[in-house]
N, C-alpha and C positions, 0 to 999 in steps of 0.2 A: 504494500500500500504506500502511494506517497501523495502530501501534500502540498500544495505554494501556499507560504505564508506573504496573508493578505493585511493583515492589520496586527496591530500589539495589545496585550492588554500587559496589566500588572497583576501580581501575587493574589489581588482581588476580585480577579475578573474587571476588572473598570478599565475602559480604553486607555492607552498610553502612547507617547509618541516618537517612542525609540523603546530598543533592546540591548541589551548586553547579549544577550543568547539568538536573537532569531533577526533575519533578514529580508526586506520586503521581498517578493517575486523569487527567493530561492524556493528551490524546491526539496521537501528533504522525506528520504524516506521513514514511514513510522515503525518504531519498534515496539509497540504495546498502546492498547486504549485502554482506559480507567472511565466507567461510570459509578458517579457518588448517587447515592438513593435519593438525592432533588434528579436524577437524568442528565446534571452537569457530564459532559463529554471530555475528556482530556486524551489528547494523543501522546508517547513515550516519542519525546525527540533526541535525536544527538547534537547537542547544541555544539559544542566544538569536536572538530576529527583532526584536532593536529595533535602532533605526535610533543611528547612522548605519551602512549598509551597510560591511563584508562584516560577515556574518553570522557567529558559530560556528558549525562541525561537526565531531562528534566520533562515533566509532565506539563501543558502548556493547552488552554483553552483551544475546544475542537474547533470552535466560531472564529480565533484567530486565522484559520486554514479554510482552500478548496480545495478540494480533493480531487488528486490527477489519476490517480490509477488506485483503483478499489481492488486490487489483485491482493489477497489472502495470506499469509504466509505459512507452509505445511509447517512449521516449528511453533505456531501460537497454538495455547494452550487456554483453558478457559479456568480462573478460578473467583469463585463467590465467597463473599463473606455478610456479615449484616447490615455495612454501611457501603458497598462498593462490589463494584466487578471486575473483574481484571482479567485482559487477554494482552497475553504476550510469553513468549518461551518459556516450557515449563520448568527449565533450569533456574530461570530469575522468578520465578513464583517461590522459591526454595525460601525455608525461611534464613533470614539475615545477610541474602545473596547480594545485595546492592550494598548495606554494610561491607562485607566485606571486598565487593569489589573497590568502594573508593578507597577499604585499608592499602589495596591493593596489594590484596593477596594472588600470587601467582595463581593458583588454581582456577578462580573467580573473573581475574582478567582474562584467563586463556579460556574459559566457557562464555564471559560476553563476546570475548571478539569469534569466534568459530559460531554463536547463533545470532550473531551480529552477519557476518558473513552472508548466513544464509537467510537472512530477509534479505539484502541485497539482493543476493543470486536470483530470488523468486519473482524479482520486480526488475529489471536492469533499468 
């Protein structure tokens, strides 16, 4: 799935007029959606891909995005809990997986980028 980001908001959903994280008309592919029990929509983005690895990601208003390619990725996974929904690789559904990728622990960085990878691959 990818999206071009069309507008900004802030940490509160309220319009904003610039980003540290996101860029008008890029286009980026999504790693995970979060729905909160209001139907608030969040797509998992990688806000910066420069090296040196791990990467940011940050979850970021679906209304901020149009959506360019609604292509699936075989690697999301679906998990529920009481306040939220979560599709995105069942590796990072694990608990304290984002924990520990920002420790960045070896094991944790080498499983984001390998199902990092492969939503790429599923969408070029």
């Amino acid at each position: 799935m990818k999206v071009k980001c069309v507008r900004y908001f802030d940490s509160r959903r309220r319009p904003a007029i610039d980003s540290q994280w996101l860029t008008i008309d890029k286009v980026y592919h999504v790693m995970g959606i979060q729905k909160d029990a209001n139907n608030k929509v969040d797509y998992l983005i990688v806000t910066n891909d420069l090296d040196p690895v791990p990467a940011s990601v940050g979850f970021h208003p679906a209304e901020a995005f149009e959506v360019v390619s609604d292509v699936v990725p075989p690697n999301w996974k679906e998990h529920k809990s009481d306040s939220f929904v979560q599709v995105m690789p069942g590796s990072w559904l694990e608990s304290n997986f984002f924990e520990r990728f920002y420790d960045r622990e070896q094991d944790a960085v080498s499983i984001f980028e390998e199902e990092r990878e492969a939503i790429l691959k599923s969408d070029p």
